[in-house]
LOMARDREN-715041 format. One record per atom (N, C-alpha, C, O): atom name; x, y, z; residue number from 1; residue in three letters. Coordinates in steps of 0.05 Angstrom, whole numbers, plus 5000, padded with zeros to 4 digits. Each point is the difference from the previous one (the first is absolute). Layout:
N
+------+------+------+------+-----+------+
| atom |    X |    Y |    Z |  nr | rest |
+------+------+------+------+-----+------+
|   CA |    X |    Y |    Z | NUM |  ala |
...
+------+------+------+------+-----+------+
This chain:
67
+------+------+------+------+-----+------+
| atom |    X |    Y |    Z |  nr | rest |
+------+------+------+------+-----+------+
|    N | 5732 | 9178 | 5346 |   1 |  unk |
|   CA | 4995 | 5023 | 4984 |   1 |  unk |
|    C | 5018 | 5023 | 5010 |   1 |  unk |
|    O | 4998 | 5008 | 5023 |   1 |  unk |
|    N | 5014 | 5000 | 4962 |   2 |  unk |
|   CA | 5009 | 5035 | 5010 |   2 |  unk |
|    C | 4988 | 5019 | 4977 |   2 |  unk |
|    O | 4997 | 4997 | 4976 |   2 |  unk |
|    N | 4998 | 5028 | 5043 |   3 |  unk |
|   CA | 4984 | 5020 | 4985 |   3 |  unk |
|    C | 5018 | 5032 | 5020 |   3 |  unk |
|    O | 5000 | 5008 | 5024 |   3 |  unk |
|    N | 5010 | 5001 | 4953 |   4 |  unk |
|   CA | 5009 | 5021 | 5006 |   4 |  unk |
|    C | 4973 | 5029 | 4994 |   4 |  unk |
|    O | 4986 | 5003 | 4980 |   4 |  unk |
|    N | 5014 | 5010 | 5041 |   5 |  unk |
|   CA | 4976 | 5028 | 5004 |   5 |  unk |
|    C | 5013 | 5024 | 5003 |   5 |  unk |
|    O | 5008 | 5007 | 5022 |   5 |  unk |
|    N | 4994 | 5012 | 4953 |   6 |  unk |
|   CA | 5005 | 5021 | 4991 |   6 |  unk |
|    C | 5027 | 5005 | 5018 |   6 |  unk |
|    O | 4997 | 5016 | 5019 |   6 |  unk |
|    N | 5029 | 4972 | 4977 |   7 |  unk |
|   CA | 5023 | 4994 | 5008 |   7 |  unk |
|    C | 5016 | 5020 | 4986 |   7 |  unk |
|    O | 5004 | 5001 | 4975 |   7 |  unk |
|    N | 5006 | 5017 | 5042 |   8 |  unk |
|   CA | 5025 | 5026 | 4984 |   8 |  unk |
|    C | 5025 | 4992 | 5027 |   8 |  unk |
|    O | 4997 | 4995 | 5024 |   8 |  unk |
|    N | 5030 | 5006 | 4955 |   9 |  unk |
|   CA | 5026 | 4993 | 5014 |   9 |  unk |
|    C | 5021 | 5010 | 4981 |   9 |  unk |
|    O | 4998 | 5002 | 4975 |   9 |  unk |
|    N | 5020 | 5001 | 5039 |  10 |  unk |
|   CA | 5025 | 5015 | 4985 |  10 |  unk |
|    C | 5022 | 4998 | 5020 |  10 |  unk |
|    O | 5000 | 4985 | 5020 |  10 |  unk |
|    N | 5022 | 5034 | 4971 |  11 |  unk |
|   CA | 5024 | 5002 | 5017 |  11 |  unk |
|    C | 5010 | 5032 | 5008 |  11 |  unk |
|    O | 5005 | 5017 | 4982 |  11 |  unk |
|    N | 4997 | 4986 | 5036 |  12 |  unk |
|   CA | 5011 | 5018 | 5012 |  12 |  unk |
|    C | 4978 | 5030 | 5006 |  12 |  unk |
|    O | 5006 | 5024 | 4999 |  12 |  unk |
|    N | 4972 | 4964 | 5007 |  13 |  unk |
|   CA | 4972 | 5016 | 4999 |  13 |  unk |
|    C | 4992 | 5007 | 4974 |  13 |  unk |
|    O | 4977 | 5009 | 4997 |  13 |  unk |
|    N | 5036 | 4988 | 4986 |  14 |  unk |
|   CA | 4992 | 4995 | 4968 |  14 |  unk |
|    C | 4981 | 4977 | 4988 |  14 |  unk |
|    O | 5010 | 4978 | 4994 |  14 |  unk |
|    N | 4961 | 5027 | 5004 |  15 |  unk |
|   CA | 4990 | 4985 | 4996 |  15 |  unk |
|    C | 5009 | 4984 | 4962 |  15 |  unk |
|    O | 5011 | 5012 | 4982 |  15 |  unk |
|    N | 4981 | 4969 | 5018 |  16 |  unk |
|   CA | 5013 | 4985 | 4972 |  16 |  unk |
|    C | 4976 | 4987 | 4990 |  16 |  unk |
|    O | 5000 | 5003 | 4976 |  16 |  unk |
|    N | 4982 | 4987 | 5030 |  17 |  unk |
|   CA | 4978 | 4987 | 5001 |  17 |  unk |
|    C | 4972 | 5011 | 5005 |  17 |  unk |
|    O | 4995 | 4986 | 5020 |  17 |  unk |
|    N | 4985 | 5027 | 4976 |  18 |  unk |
|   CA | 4980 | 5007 | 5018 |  18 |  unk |
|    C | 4976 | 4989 | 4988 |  18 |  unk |
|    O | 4992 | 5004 | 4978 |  18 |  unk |
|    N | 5000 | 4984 | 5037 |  19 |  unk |
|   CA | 4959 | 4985 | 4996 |  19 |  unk |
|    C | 4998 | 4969 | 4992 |  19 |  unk |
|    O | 4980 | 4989 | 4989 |  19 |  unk |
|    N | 5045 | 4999 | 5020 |  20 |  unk |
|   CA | 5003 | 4978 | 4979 |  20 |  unk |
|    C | 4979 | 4985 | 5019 |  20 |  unk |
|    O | 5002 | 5003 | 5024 |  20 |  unk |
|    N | 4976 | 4978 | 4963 |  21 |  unk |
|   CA | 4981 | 4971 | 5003 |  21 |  unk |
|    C | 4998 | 4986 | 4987 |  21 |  unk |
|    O | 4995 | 5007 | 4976 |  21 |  unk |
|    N | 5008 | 4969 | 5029 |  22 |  unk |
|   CA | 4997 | 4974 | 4996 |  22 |  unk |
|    C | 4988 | 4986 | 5009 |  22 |  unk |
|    O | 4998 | 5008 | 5023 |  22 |  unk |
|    N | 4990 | 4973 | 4975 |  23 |  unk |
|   CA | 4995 | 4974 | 5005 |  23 |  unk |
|    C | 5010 | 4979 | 4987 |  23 |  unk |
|    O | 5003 | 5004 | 4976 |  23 |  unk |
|    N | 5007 | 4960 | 5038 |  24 |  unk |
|   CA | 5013 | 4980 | 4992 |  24 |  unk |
|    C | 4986 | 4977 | 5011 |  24 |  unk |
|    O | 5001 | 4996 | 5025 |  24 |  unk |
|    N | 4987 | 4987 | 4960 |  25 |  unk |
|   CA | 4982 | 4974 | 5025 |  25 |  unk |
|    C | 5025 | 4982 | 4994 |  25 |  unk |
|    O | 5021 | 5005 | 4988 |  25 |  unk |
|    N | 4969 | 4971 | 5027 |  26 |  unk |
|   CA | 5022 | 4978 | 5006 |  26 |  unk |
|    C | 5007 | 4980 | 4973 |  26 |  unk |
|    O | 4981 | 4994 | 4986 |  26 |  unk |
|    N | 5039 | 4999 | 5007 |  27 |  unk |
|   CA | 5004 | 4989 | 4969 |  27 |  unk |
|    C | 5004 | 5017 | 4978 |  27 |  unk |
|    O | 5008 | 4992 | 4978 |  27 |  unk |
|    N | 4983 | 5044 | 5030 |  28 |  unk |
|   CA | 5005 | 5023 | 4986 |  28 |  unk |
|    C | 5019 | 5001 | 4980 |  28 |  unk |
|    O | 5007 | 5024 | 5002 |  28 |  unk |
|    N | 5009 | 4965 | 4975 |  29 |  unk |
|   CA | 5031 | 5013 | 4995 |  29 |  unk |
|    C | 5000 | 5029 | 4985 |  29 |  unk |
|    O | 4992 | 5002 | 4977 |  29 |  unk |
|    N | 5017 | 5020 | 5036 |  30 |  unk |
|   CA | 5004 | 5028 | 4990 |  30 |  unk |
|    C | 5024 | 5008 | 4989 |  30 |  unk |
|    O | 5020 | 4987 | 5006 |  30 |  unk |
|    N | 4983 | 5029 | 4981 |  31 |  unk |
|   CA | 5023 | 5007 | 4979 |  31 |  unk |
|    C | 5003 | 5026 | 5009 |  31 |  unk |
|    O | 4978 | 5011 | 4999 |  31 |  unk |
|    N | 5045 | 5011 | 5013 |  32 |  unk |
|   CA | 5005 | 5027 | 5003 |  32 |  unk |
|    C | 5019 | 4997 | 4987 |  32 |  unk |
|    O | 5020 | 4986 | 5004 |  32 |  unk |
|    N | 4969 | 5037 | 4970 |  33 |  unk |
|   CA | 5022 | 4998 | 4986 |  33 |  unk |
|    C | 4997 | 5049 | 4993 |  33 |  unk |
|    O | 4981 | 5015 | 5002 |  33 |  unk |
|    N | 5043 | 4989 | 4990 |  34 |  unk |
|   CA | 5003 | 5024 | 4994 |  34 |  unk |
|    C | 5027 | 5013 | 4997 |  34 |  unk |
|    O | 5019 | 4986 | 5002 |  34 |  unk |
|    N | 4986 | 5047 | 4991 |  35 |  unk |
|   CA | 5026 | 4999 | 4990 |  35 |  unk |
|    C | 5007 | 5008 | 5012 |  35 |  unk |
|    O | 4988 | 5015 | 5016 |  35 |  unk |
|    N | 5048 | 4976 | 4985 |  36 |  unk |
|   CA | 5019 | 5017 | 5025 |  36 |  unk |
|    C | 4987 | 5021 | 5018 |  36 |  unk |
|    O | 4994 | 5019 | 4986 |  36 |  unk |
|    N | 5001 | 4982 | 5034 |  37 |  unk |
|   CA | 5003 | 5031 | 5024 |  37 |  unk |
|    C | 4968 | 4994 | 4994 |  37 |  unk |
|    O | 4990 | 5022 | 4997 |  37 |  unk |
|    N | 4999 | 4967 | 5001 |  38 |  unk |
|   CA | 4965 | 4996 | 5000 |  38 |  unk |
|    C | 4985 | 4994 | 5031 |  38 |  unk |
|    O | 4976 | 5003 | 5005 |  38 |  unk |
|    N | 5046 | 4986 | 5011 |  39 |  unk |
|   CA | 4983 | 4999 | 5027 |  39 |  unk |
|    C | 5005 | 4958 | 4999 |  39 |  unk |
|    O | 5021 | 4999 | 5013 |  39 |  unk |
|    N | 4977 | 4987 | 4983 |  40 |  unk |
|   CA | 4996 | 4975 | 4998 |  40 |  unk |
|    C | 5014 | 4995 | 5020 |  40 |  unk |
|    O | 4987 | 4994 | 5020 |  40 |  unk |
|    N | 5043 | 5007 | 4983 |  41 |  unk |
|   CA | 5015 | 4984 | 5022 |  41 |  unk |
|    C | 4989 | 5017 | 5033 |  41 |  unk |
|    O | 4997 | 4991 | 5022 |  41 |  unk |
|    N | 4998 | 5035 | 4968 |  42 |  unk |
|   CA | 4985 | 5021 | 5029 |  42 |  unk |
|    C | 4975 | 4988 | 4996 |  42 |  unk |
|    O | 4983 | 5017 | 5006 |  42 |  unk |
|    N | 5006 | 4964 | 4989 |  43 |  unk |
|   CA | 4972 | 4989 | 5003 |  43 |  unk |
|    C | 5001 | 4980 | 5022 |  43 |  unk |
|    O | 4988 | 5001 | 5021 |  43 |  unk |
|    N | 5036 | 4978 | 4969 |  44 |  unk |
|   CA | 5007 | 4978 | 5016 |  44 |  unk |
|    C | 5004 | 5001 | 5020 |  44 |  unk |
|    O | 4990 | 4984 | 5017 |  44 |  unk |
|    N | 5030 | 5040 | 4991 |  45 |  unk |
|   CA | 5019 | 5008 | 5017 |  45 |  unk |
|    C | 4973 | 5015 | 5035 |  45 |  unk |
|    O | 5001 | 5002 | 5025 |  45 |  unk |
|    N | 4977 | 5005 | 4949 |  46 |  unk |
|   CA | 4982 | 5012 | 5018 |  46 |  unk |
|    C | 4979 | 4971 | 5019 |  46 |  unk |
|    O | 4992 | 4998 | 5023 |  46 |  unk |
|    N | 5006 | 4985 | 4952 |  47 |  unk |
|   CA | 4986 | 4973 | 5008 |  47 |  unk |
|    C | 5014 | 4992 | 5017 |  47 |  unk |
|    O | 4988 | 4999 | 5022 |  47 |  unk |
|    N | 5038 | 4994 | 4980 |  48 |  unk |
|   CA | 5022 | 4982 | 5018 |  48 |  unk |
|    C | 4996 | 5017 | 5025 |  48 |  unk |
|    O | 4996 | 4990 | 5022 |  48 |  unk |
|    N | 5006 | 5034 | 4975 |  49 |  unk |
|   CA | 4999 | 5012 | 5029 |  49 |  unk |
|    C | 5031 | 5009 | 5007 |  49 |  unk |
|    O | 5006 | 5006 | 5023 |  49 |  unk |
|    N | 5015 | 4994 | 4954 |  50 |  unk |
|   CA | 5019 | 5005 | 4997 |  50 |  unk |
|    C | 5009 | 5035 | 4995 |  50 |  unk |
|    O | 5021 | 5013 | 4999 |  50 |  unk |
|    N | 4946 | 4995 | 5000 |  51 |  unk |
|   CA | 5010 | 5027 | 5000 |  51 |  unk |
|    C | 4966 | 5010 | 5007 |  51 |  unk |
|    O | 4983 | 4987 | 4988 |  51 |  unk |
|    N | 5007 | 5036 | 5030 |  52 |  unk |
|   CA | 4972 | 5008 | 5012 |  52 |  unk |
|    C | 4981 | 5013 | 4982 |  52 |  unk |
|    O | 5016 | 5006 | 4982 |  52 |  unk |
|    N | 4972 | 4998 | 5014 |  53 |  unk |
|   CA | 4972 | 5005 | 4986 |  53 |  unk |
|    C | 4999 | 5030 | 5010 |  53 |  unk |
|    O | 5008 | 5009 | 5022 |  53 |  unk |
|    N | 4985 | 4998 | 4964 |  54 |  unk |
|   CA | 4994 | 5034 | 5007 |  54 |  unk |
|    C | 4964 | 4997 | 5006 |  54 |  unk |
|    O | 4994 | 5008 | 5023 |  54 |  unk |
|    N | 4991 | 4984 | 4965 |  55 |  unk |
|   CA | 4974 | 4996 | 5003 |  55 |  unk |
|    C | 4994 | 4970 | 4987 |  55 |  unk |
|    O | 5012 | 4986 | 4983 |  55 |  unk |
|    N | 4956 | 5009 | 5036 |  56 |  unk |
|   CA | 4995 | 4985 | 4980 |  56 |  unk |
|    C | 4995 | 4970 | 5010 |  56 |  unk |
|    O | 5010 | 4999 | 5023 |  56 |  unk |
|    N | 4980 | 4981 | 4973 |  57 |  unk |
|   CA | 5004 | 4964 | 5015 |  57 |  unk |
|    C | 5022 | 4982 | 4983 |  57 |  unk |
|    O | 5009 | 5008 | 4978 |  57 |  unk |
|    N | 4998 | 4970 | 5033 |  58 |  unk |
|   CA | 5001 | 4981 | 4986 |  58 |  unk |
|    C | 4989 | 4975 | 5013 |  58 |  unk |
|    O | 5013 | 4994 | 5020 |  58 |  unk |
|    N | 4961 | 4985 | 4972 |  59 |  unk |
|   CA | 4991 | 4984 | 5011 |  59 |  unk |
|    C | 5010 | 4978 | 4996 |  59 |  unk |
|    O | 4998 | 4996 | 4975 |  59 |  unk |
|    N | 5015 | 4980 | 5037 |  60 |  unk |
|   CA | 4998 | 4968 | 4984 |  60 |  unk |
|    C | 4987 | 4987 | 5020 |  60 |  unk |
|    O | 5004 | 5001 | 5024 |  60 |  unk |
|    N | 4976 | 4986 | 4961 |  61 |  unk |
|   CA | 4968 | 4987 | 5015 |  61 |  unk |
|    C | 4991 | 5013 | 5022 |  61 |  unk |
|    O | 4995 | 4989 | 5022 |  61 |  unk |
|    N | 5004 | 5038 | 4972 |  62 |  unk |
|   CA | 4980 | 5014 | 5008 |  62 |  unk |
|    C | 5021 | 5020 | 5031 |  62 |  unk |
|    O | 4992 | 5021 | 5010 |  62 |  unk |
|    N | 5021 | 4971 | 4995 |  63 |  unk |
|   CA | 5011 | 5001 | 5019 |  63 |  unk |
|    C | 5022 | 5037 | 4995 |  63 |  unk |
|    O | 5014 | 4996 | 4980 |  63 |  unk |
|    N | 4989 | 5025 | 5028 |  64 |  unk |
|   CA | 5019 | 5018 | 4993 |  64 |  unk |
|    C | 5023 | 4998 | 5004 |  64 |  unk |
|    O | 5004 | 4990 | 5023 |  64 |  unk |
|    N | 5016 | 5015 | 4966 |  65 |  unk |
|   CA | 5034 | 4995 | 5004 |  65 |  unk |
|    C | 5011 | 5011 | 5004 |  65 |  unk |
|    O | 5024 | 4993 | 5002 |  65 |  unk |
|    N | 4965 | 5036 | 5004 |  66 |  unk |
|   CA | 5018 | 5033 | 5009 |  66 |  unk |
|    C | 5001 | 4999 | 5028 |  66 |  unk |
|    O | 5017 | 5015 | 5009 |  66 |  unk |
|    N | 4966 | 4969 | 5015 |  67 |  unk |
|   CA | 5007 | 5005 | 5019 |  67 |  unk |
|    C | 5018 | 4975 | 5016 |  67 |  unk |
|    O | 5010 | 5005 | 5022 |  67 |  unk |
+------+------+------+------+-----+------+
């Protein structure tokens, strides 16, 4: 399962994102879909750990991924 908890992230102390939650169980298939400059690829980028979280968790099976 991953479950993202009131997750805000952006670039350059510019937040882009703020309060985003989710939840996903296992076999889940989810669709992020939205228009240009909407945050979607800064969602990923926040999940992957490819870019830091301003606030906020991200859990997969329960476990946190920010530290």
């Amino acid at each position: 399962m991953i479950e993202l908890d009131n997750v805000s992230l952006g670039y350059n102390h510019r937040a882009i994102l703020h309060n985003v939650s989710m939840k996903a169980g296992p076999g889940q298939i989810l669709g992020l879909v939205g228009p240009n400059g909407s945050g979607k690829s800064t969602l990923i980028k926040g999940m992957t750990r490819v870019i830091d979280l301003f606030s906020g968790r991200i859990l997969i099976d329960g476990a946190n991924q920010r530290g």
